[in-house]
Structure formats: C-alpha cells, structure tokens
N, C-alpha and C positions, 0 to 999 in steps of 0.2 A: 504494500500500500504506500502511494507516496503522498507526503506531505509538502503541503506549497505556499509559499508565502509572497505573496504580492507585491511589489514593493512602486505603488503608481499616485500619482497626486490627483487624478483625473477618474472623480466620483462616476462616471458613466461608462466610461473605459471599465473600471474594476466590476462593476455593475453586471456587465457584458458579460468580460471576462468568466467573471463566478459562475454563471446562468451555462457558459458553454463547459467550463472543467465539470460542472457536475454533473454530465454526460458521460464521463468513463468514470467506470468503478473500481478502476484502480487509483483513483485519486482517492482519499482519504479524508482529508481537510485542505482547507484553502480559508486561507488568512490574509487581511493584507492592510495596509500600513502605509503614512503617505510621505512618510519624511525618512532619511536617513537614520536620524537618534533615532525613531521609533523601531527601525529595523532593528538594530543592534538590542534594544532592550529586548524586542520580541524573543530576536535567536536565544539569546541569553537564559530567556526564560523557557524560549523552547527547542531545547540542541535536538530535537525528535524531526525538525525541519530536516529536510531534503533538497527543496530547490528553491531558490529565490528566482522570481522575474521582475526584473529590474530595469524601469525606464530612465533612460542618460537623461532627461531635461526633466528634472525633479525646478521646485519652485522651492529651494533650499539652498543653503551656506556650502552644502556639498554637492556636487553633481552625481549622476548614474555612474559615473565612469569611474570618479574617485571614488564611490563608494563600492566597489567592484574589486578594490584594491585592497580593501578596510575588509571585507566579508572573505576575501582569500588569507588574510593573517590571521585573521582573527577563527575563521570558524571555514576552514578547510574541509570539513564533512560537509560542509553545504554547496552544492552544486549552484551555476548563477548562468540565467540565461539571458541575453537584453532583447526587449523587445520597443522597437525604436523607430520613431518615423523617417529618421536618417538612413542614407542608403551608402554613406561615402564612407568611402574606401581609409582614410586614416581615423575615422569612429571603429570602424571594424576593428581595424590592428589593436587600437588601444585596448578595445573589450578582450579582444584575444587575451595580449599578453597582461591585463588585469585579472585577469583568469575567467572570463566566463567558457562557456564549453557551444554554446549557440547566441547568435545575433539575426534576430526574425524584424523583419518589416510589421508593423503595425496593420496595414493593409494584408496580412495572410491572412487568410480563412480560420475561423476556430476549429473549425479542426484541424487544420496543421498547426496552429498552435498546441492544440492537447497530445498529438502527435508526436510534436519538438519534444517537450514537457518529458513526456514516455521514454524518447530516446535519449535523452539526458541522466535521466534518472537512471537508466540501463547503461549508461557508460558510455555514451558514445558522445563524441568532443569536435569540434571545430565542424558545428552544421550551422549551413546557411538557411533562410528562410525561403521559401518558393518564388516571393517575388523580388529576391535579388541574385541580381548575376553573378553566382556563384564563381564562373567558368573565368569572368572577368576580375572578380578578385584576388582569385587565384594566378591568374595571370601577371597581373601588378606586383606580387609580392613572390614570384616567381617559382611558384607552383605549389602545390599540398606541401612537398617535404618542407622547403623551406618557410611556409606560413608555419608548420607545427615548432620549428626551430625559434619562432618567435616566441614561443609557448612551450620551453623549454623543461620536457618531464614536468611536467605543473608545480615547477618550485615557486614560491611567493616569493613577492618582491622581495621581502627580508633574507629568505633562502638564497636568494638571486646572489644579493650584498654578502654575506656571508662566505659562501662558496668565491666571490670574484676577492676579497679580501685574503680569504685564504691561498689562491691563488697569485695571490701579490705577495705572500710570502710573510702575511700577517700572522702573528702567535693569535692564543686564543683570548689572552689578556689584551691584547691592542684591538682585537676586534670586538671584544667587551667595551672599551674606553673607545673608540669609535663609532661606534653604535650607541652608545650609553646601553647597555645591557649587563645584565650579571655575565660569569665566566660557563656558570651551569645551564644558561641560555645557552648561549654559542655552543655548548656541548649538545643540548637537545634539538638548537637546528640541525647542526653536521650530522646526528643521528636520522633524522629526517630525512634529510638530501642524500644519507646514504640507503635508503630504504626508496626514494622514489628514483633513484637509480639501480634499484637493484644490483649494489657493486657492496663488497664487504668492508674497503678501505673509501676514506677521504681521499685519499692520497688517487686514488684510480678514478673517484669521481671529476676531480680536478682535472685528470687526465683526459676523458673522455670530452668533458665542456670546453675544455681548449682545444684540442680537437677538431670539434663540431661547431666553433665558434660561440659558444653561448661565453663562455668570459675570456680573456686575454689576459696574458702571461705581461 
C-alpha cells in the first residue's frame, strides 16, 4: 500500500488530484500540505510516507526544487516526484539531481499521474511524464546514461560533499569542521555512500566516482 503526501498550494489542483488517487487501491492515504514547513512537520510525524508530489512554484520562502533537496537529506525513504507546469529542460536536471525519481507535466492525464505514483513507489527513477519530450531531454543532457550520472547512485547533496571532500584528500575531522558536522556524522555518511554503492571500502567508492566523473580528484 502506498502512502502519499501532496505537497501543492493550489486548493483545486489537490482537490482533483485526491478524487483521481483514490481510484487505485493500492494507494493507501493521500495527505497533503501546502507549504514547505508543513511538509517536513508532516514526514516527521509521519516517516510511514512513501512518496511526496511536489510542485516547484510553491507560494513560499522555499521553492519545489529547494525543497527536493531538504526531503533527500532529511528523509531519504521518501521517494519525491515533481509535478510541474514547466517543461524546461534545466527544471528537469535540477529535480533530477535534487533527487526526485519523476518530473510529470501538470497537463498529464490522472491516470498517468496515478500510474507515475505506482512506478515510483516500485522503484523505478528518472520517468518522464507523457506530455514531455522525453526523447529531447535526453538528448540535451546526452543521453539516459549520462542524465543518470547527474543522479549519481542517489547520494544527497551532503553525500555528494562528503564523498568529493574525501576525495580531496580531507581526514574525517576536516570534513567535520567543514561541514560543521560531528566526526560520527561523517562516519554514518561514508557508511551510507558505501552501501548505495555497493562497494565494501570508501576508498573504492572514491575510486569509482572519479572515474565516472561524479567528483574530481
């Protein structure tokens, strides 16, 4: 059963929305919430969420996009789909590598939205919406492999920092005092990064992101 939290400022948009998720019965609940702070207090209260759908042009201090970045640090069990009236192509990247796993046009059908929702929730990542040109985004950013490289193993941005520090040849103490974090943080990211790399050392994670360009030596 999945759980889904709404994250939209537009009383009739969410209205809609709810009236078509509650057509598949594999949805669960559907929640939703029209500001940023309220997101976060929700998940908080309820880490049983699954998916957040997240509009970039909130009527808030934060946008969709920054807050996309805030719900990958913060609560990485939560999958984040945007769904957006924008079709351009550097909206897209940014949701990517913010982490969300789909970017749907506002304009799709409910039920490719409930659809998206489904395939999200099942694990599947970097889907476009029906009515944008999937073929041409891909093209721009020169091709699947390298759009998923933008979206590198779904480390978060902190992950990102972390792994490129270490990679600079940062102890665990400097990247503590550089981050402002404890030293037993930096240990529980690298633990992280070595798990969403399925590699046993840091040492071989580093290797492989330099490599495949995700940080520089």
């Amino acid at each position: 059963m999945i759980n889904v939290l709404l994250i939209e400022d537009s009383t009739v948009f969410v209205m809609g929305l709810k009236l078509a998720l509650g057509t598949d019965p594999a949805i669960s609940t559907v929640h939703a919430v029209t500001t940023p702070g309220a997101a976060v207090a929700f998940l908080n209260a309820h880490p049983e969420t699954d998916i957040a759908v997240v509009d970039i042009t909130l009527e808030a201090d934060t946008d969709g996009l920054t807050l996309l970045g805030m719900l990958q640090e913060t609560f990485p069990a939560v999958k984040t789909l945007v769904l957006s009236h924008y079709k351009t192509p550097a909206y897209i990247l940014k949701a990517i590598t913010s982490g969300a796993s789909a970017y749907l046009a506002k304009d799709s059908t409910p039920e490719f939205i409930v659809k998206a929702i489904a395939d999200v929730a099942s694990g599947k990542s970097l889907f476009f919406g029906e009515t944008i040109d999937s073929g041409r985004i891909l093209r721009i950013f020169g091709g699947q492999e390298n759009l998923e490289a933008r979206k590198p193993r779904g480390l978060t941005a902190r992950e990102l920092e972390v792994l490129q520090l270490t990679a600079s040849g940062y102890s665990n103490l400097q990247i503590a005092s550089a981050l402002e974090i404890s030293v037993n943080t930096v240990d529980s990211y690298k633990e992280r990064i070595k798990g969403k790399f399925g590699l046993d050392s840091l040492v071989e994670c580093v290797v492989y992101a330099v490599k495949n360009g995700i940080v520089s030596v």
